[in-house]
C-alpha positions as CSV (number, residue, x, y, z in Angstrom):
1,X,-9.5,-8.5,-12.5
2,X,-11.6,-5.5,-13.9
3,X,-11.4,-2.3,-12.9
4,X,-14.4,-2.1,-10.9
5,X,-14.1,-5.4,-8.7
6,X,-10.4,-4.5,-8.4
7,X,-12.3,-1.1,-6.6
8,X,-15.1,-2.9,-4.8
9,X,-12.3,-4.9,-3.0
10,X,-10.5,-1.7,-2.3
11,X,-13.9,0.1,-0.7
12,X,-14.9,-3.2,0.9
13,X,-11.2,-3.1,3.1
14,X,-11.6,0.2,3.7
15,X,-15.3,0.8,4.8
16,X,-14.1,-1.8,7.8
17,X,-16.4,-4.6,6.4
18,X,-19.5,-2.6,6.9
19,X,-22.9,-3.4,5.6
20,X,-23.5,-2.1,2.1
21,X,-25.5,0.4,3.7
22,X,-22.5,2.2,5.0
23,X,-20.8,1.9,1.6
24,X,-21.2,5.1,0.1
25,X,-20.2,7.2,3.9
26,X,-17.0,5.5,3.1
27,X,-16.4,6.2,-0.7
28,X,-17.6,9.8,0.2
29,X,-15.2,10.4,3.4
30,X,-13.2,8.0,3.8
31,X,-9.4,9.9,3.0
32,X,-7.7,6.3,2.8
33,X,-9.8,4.9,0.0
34,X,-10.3,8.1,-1.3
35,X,-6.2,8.1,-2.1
36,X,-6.1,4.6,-3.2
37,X,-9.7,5.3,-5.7
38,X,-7.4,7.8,-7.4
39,X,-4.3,6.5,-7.6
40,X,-6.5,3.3,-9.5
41,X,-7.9,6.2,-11.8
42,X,-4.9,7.8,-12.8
43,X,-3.0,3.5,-13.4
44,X,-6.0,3.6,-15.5
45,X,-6.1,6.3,-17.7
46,X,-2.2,6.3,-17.9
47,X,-1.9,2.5,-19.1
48,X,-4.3,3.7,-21.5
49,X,-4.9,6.2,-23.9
50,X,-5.3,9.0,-22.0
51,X,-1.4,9.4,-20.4
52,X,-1.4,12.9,-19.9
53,X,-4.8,12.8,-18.2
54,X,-3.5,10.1,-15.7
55,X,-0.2,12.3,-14.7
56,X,-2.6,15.0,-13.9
57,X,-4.6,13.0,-11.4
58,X,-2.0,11.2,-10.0
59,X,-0.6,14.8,-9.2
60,X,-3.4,16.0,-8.1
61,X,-4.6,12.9,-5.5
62,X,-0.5,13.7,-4.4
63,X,-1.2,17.1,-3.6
64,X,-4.2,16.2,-2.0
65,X,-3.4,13.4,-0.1
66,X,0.2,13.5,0.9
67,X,0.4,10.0,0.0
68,X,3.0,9.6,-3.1
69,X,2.3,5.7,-5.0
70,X,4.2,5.8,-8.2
71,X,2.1,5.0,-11.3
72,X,4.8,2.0,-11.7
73,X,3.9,0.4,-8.9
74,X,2.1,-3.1,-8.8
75,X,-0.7,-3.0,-6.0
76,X,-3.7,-6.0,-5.8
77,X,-6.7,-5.1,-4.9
78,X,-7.7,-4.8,-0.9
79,X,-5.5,-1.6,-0.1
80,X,-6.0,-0.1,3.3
81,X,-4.6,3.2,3.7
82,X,-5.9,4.1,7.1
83,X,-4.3,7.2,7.6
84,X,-2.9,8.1,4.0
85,X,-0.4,11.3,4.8
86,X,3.2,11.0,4.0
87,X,3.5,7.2,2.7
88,X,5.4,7.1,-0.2
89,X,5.8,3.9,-2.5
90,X,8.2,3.8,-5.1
91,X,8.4,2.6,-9.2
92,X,8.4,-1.0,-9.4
93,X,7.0,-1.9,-5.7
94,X,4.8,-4.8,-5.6
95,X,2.1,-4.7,-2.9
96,X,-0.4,-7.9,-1.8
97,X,-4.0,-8.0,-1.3
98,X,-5.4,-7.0,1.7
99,X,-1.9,-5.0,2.7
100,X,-2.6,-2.3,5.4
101,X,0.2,0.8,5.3
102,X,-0.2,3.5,8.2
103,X,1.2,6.8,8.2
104,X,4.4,8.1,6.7
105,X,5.7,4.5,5.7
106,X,8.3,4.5,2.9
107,X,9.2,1.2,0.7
108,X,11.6,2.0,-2.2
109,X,14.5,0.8,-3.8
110,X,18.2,1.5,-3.2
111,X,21.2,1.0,-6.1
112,X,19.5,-2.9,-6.9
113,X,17.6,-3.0,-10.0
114,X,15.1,-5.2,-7.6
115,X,12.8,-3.6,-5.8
116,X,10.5,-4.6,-2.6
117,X,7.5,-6.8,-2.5
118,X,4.7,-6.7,0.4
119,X,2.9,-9.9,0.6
120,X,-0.7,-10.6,1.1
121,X,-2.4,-9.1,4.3
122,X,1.2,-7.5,5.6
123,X,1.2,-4.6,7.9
124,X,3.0,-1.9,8.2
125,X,2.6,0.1,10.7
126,X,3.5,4.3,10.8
127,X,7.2,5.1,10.0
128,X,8.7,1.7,8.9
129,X,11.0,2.1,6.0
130,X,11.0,-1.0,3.9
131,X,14.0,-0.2,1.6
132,X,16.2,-2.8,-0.9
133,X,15.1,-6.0,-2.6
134,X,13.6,-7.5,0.1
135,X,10.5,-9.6,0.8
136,X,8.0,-8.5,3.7
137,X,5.8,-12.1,3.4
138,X,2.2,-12.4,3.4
139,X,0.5,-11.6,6.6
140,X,4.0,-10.4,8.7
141,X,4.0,-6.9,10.7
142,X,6.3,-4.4,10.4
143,X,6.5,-2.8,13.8
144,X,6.8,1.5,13.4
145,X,9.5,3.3,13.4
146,X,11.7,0.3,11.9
147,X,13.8,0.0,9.1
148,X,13.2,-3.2,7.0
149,X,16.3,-4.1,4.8
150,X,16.7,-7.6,5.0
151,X,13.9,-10.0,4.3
152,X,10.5,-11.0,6.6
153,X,9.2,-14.6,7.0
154,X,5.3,-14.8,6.4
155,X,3.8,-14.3,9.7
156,X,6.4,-12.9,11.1
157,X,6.7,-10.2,13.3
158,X,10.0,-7.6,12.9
159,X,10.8,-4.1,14.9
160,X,13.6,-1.8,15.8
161,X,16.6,0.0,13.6
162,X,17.6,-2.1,11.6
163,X,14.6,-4.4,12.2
164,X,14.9,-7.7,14.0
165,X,12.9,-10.8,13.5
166,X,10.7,-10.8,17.1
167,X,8.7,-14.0,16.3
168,X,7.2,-15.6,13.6
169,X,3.2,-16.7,14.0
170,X,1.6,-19.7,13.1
171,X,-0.4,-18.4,10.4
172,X,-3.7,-18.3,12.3
């Protein structure tokens, strides 16, 4: 996917599936797509040719933001950061289309070379640690506050320390 659909799919999640009319209120305020628009910017120019460029904004959106995505990190286009401050997402992480990550949410890697993957359309809602080589599948929620180190069904819904399988949906 090119650069700019991968951002139209990003501004699209983000703008709440406004008209196109309301498209540029979003890019221009919206803090959430704001932080993911940069963090694309600086993947960009530090896959390319321009490294040192892309460590500066990557710093920068970090500074600004609060929200620390590491520039090894795998993320598909859709991103919705609705409230950006304090998430942290570490090297290697692999995150779905159409995930949604609230407030200080961590998902890193312990001592495993493996590290986690989000599915598709996942939630995670504020504080939930997703730590270890685990698998949160595609649509499941991650209720807040909970600590994610074993693996979540699709659909499925976990909570509590360490988090606890409540239910799984039907997909619908």
């Amino acid at each position: 996917m090119k650069f700019w659909d991968v951002v139209k799919a990003d501004l699209h999640i983000n703008a709440g599936h406004r008209s196109m009319k309301k498209m540029p209120f979003t890019f221009l305020f919206n803090p959430g797509f704001a932080t993911v628009f940069l963090h694309r910017v600086a993947t960009h120019f530090y896959k390319g040719r321009l490294k040192r460029l892309g460590i500066i904004v990557w710093r920068w959106n970090v500074t600004r933001s609060g929200c620390h995505i590491n520039l090894g990190s795998h993320i598909a286009p859709g991103l919705f950061l609705p409230h950006p401050v304090g998430i942290v997402i570490g090297e290697g992480v692999e995150i779905g289309e159409g995930a949604a990550i609230y407030q200080t949410v961590t998902i890193g890697k312990t001592a495993s070379p493996k590290y986690p993957v989000i599915g598709a359309g996942a939630t995670l809602y504020p504080n939930a640690i997703v730590i270890g080589p685990i698998t949160v599948g595609e649509k499941a929620i991650v209720g807040a506050g909970s600590v994610v180190v074993k693996d979540v069904p699709a659909h499925g819904i976990v909570a509590g320390n360490p988090a606890k399988l409540i239910r799984v949906g039907t997909g619908d």
